[in-house]
Residue frames as qw, qx, qy, qz and C-alpha x, y, z in Angstrom:
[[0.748, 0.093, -0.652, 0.085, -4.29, 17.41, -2.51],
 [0.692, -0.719, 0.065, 0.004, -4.27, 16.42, 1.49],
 [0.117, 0.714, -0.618, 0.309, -0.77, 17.17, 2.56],
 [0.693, -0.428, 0.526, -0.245, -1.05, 14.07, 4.51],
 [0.898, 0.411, 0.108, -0.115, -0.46, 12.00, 1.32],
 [0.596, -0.391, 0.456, 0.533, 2.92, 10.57, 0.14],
 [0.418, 0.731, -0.422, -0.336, 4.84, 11.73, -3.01],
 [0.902, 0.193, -0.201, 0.330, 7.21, 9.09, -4.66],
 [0.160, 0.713, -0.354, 0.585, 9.67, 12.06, -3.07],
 [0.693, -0.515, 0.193, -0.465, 8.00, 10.98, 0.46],
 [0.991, -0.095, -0.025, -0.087, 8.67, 7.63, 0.13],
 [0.870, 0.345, -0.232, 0.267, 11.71, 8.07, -0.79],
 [0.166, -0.732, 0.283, -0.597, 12.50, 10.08, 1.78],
 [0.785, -0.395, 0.266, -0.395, 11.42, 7.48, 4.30],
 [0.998, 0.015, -0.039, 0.038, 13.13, 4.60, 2.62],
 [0.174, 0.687, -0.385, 0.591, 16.53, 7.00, 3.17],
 [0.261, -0.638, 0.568, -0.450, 16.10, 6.82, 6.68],
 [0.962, -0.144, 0.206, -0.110, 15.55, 2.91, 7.00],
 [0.722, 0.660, -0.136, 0.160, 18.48, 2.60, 5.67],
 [0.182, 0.585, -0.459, 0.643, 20.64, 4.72, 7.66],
 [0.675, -0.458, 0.225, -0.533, 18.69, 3.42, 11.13],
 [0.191, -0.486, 0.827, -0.209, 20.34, 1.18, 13.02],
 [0.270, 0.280, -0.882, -0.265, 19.62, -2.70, 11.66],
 [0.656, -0.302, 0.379, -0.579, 16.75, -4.71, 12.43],
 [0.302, -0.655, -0.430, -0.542, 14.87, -6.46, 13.59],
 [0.091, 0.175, -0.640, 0.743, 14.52, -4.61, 16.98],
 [0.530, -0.506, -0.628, -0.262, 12.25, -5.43, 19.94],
 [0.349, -0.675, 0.190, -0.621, 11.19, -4.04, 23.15],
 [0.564, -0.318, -0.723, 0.240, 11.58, -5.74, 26.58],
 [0.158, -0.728, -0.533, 0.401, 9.63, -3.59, 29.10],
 [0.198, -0.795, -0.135, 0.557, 10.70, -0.20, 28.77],
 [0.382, -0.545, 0.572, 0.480, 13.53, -0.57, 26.52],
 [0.744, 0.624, 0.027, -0.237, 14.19, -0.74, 22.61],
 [0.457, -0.549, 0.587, 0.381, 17.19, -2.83, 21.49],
 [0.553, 0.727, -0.254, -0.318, 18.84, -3.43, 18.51],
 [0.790, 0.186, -0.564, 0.152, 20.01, -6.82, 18.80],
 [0.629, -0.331, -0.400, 0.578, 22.10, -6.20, 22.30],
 [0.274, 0.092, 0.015, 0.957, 22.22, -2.66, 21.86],
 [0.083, 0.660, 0.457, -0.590, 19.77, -0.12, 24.00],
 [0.336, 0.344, 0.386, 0.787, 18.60, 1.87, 21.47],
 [0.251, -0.490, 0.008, -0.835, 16.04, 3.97, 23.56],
 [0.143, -0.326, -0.758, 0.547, 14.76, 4.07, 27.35],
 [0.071, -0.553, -0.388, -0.734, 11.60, 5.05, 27.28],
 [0.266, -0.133, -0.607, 0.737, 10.96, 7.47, 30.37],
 [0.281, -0.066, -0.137, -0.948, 7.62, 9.40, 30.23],
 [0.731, -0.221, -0.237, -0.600, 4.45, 8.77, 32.09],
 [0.646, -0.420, 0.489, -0.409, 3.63, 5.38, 33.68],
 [0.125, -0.379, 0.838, 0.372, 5.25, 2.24, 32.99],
 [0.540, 0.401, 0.736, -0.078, 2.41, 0.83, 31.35],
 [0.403, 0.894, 0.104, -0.164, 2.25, 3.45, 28.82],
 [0.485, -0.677, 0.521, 0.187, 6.34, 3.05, 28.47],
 [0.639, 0.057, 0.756, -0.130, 5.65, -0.02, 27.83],
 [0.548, 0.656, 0.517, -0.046, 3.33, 0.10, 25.48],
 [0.112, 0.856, -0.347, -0.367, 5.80, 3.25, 23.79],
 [0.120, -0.658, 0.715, 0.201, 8.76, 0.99, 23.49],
 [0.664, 0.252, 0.688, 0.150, 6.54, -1.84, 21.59],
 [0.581, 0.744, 0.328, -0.024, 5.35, 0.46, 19.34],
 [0.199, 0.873, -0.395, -0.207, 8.80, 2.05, 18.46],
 [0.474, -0.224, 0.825, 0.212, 10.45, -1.80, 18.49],
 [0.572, 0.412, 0.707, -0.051, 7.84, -2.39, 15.66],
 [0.250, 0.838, 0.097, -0.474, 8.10, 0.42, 13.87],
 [0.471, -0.379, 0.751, 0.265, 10.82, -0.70, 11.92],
 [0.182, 0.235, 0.935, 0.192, 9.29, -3.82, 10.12],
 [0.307, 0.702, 0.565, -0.306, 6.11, -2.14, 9.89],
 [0.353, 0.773, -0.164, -0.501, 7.18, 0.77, 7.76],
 [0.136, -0.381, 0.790, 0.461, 8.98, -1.71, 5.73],
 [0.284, 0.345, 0.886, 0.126, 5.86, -3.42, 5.03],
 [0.260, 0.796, 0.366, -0.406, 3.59, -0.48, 4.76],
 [0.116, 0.521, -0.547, -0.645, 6.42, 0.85, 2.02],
 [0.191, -0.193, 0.929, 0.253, 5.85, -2.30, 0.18],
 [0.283, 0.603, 0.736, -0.121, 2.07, -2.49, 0.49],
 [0.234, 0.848, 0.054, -0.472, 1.80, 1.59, -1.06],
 [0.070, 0.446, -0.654, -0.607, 4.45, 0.89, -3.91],
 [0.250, 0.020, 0.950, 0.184, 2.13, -2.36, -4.54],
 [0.280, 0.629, 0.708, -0.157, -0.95, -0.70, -4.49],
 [0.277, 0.685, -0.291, -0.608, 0.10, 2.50, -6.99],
 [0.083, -0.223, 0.866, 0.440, 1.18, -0.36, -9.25],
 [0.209, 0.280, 0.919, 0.184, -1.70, -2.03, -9.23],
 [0.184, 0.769, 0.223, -0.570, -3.81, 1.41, -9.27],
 [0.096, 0.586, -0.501, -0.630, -1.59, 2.34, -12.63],
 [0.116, -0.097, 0.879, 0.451, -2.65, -1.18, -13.97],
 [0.217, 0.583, 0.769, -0.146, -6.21, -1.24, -13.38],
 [0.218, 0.719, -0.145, -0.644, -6.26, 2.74, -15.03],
 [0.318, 0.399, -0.582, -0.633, -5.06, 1.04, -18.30],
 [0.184, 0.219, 0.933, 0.221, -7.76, -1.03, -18.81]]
């Protein structure tokens, strides 16, 4: 099996730490990642375009894995229903 694949262990693993991770939804404003008013990361490394472009993709990250959980639990389901036919 590719090791790159999720268990039900995985997931649950992941939906553990959304949980425990500071409330969302959070968004970026240049550099910066906030949690409502709260900095949650400065993102220093490289050039501020790339920063930038860091501290969207960790504001998003968030929401996304919430959806992406949602879309993989939907699509085993619907994998498990189409098998019994």
């Amino acid at each position: 099996m590719d090791s790159r694949r999720l268990s039900d262990l995985d997931l649950a693993a992941i939906e553990e730490r959304l949980k425990v991770a500071s409330p969302g939804p959070w968004h970026s404003d240049a550099d910066q990642v906030f949690a409502g008013s709260e900095v949650l990361a400065d993102i220093c490394c490289g050039e501020i375009e790339q920063a930038m472009a860091d501290a969207l993709f960790i504001a998003h990250s968030r929401d996304d894995m919430v959806r992406l959980l949602v879309e993989v639990r939907h699509l085993r389901e619907e994998l498990v229903r189409l098998q019994r036919k």
